[in-house]
N, C-alpha and C positions, 0 to 999 in steps of 0.2 A: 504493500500500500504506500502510495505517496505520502511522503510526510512535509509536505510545500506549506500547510493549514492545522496546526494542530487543532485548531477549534472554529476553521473556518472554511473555506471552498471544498473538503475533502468529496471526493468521488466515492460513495458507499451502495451498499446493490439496497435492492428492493425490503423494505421489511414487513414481517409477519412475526407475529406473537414466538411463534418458535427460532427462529432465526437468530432473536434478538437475545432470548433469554440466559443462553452460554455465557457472553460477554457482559451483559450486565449483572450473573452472578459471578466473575470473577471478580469485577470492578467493586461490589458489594461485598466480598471475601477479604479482599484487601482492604476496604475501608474498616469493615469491621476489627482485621487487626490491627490495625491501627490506631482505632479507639480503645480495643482491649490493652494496648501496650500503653499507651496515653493513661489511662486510669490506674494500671498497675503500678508506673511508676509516680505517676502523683506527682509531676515536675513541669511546669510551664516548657521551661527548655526542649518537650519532648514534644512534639506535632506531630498529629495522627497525618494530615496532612503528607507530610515529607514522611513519614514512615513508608505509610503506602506507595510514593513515588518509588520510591527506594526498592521496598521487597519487589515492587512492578518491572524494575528496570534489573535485577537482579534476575528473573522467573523470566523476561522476556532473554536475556544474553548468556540464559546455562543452559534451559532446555528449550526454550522458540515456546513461540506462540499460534494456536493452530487456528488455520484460517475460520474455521467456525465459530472465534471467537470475535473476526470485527466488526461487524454488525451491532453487538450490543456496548461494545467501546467504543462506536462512532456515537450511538446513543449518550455515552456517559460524555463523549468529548465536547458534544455541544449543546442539545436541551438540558440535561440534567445541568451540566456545569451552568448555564448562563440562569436556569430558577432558582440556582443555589445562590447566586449572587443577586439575584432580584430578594432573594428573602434573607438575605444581609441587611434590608433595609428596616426587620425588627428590632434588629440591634442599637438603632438611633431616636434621638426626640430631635425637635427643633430646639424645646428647653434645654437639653444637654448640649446642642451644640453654642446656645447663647449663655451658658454658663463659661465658658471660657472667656469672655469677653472681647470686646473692638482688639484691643492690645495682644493678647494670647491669638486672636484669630489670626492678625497682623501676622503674626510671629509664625502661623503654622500653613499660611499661605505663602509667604515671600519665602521660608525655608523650603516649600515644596517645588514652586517651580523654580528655585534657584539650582535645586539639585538635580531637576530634569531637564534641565537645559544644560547643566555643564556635564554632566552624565553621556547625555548624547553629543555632544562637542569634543570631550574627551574621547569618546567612542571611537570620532572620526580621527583623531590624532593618532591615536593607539593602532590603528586598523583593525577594528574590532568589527565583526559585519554590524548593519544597519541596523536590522531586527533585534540582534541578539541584543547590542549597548542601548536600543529602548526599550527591551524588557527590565535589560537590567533596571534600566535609569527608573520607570513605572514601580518598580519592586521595591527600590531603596527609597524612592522620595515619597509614596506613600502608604502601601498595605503589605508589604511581603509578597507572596504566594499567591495570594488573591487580585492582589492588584497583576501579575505577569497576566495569572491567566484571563483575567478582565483584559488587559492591555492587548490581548494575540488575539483576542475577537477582528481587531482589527489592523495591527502590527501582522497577522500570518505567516511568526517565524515558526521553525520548525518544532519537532517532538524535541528534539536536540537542545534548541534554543532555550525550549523555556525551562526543562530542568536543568541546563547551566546556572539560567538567571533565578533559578528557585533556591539551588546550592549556594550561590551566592547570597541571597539575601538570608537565608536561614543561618547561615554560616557564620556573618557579620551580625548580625539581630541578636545573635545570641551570644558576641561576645561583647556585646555592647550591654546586654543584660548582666552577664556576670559584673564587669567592668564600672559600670552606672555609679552603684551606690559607695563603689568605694573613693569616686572623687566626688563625692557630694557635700563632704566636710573640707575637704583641701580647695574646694573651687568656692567655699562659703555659700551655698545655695540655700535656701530656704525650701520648706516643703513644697511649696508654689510652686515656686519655678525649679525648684527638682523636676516635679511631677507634669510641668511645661518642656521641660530638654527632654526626657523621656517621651513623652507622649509624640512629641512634634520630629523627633529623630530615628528614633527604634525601630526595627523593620516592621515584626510582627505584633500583633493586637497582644498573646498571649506573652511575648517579652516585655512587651511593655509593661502587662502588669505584674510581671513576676518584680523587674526592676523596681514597678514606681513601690511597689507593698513591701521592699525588702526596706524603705526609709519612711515606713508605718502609714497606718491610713490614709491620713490627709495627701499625701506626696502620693497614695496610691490608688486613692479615688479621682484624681486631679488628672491623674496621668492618663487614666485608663477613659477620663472626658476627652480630654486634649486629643486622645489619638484614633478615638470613634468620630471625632470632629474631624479630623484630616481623613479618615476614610471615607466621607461624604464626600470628598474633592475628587473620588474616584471617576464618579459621573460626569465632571465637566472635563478630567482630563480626558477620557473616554471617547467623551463627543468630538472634542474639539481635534485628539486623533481620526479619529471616523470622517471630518470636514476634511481634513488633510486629505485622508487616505482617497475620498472620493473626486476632489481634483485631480489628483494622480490620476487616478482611476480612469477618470473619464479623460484625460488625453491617450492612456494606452490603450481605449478601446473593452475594457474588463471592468469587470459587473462589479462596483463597489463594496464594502462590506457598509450594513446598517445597524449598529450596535442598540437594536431599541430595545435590548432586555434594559436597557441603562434608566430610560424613562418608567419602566418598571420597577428599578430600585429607588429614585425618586420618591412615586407614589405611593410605595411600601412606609418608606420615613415620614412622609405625609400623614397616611392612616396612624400609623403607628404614634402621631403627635397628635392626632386630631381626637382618638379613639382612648379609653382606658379598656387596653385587652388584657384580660387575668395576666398573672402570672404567670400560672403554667402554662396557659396557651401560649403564651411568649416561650417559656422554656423548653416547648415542643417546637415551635417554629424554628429554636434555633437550633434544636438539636438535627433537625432535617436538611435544615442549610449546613451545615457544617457534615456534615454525612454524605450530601452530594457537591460538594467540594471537596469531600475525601474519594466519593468515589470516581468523579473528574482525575483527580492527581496519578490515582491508581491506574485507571486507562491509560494515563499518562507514559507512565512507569512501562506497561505495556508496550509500547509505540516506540521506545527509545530504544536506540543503538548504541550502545557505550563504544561501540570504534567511532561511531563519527562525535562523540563526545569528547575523543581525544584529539581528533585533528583541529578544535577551536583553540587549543595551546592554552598556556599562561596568562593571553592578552585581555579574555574576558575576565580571571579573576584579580588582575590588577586595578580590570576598570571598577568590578566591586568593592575593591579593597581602598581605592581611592574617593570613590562616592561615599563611600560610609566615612572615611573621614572626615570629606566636605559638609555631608548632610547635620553631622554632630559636631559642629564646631560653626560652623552656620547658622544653628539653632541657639545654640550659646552663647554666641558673640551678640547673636541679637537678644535675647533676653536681659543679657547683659545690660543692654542701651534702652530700656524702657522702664 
């Protein structure tokens, strides 16, 4: 199967109930451990997420993947994955995001696109292909994981591409988590703006709050606003790739991509401000989101070649190794000045 679209133009045969059902029980096999290693270890650090890419990419490169399985991983590659991130949007209020206020929003909008613009500028210095340095640049300036595979809705880099730029961001996210609290005394930070560097910087939602709650509540309820605030910024960057993408598009003649799960997550955050929905039904909605974005990664996992993972070189994990720098010290230096 071509891998030109991991979650876009792919070419997949005809489906029927049975077709489907091989591949999206493996994709659900995988998610499931994944959640079961996530709980056993009881560690932020640990993403069912990246587990599942991982055993995927492992199960795909020792014993192959048989063809009766892509049918129902074409399935996981793109409805499931893109309702998963439509119901990412239980996770936000409009009040949580106006809790950070003018000042903190300031701080977590200029850090964001400052890091996606020199991310992929950097890319192009680096000779880092095009695709790959804006998944990365998408991964590191706002959601991790979530944000790559959001971004290849319309970026259509490869299977390849986007667990480079997964590894990256998990990789960085997480030593950024260990790392965090122990400069939070030496940089004199206050709980705030602890919990403002963290949130506005960090890859992942689940580092972020392992970070902000290792310098106690307050720094860990702040953090974990700040940075469900900047995953709302998913959607404009989204579009505003999708406009791009369709200029392009339409001078080479080839059918644009239209990312309108986006306006879905939107109106999810809408409801979800406008609406007081139980609890639990919140903690079921989100346990479904996060289950079909496990079971996206895990297709994912599927779909990967770890030879052509080796011939992207060094040059991708420099460019993540530099954006995470940029991104956390960008955040700080402006927090710094307000």
């Amino acid at each position: 199967m071509s891998n030109t679209d991991a979650v876009g133009s792919r070419a997949v045969p005809q489906f029927t109930i049975r077709n489907l059902l091989p591949g999206l029980a493996a994709a659900g096999l995988l998610a499931g451990v994944g959640i079961a290693v996530r709980d056993w270890c009881g560690s932020p650090m640990v993403s069912p997420m990246v587990v599942a890419m991982v055993l995927g990419i492992a199960v795909r490169n020792s014993i192959g993947v048989p063809t009766a399985l892509k049918p129902g991983l074409a399935i996981s590659l793109r409805p499931i994955l893109r309702l998963g991130i439509v119901l990412l949007g239980f996770r936000l209020t409009l009040d949580q995001i106006g809790a950070v206020g003018l000042a903190g929003g300031g701080v977590i909008v200029a850090t964001l696109c400052a890091t996606f613009l020199f991310t992929k500028a950097l890319g192009r210095v680096l000779g880092v292909d095009a695709r790959l340095a804006e998944l990365i640049a998408a991964g590191t300036s706002v959601c991790g994981a979530s944000a790559v595979l959001a971004t290849n809705t319309v970026t259509r880099g490869s299977d390849e591409d986007v667990a480079y730029a997964i590894a990256c961001v998990t990789v960085f996210g997480s030593v950024s988590m260990l790392l965090f609290p122990f400069l939070a005394g030496p940089l004199g930070l206050s709980a705030h703006d602890f919990g403002l560097w963290a949130g506005a910087s960090i890859h992942e939602v689940a580092q972020v709050v392992g970070a902000g709650f290792a310098q106690g509540d307050t720094a860990g309820e702040f953090a974990t606003i700040a940075k469900l605030s900047r995953v709302v910024l998913l959607a404009p960057l989204v579009l505003s790739l999708g406009f791009v993408a369709r200029r392009r598009g339409g001078n080479a003649g080839t059918a644009p991509p239209k990312p309108w799960f986006v306006f879905g997550f939107v109106l999810v955050v809408a409801l979800n401000s406008a609406m007081a929905i139980p609890t639990e039904a919140l903690s079921v909605l989100n346990g479904v989101s996060g289950l079909m974005l496990t079971m996206a990664l895990g297709a994912m996992g599927l779909e990967t070649d770890i030879g052509k993972l080796r011939q992207e070189g060094l040059r991708p994990l420099i460019l993540g190794a530099v954006a995470w720098v940029f991104v956390s010290g960008t955040a700080l230096v402006m927090i710094r000045s307000i």
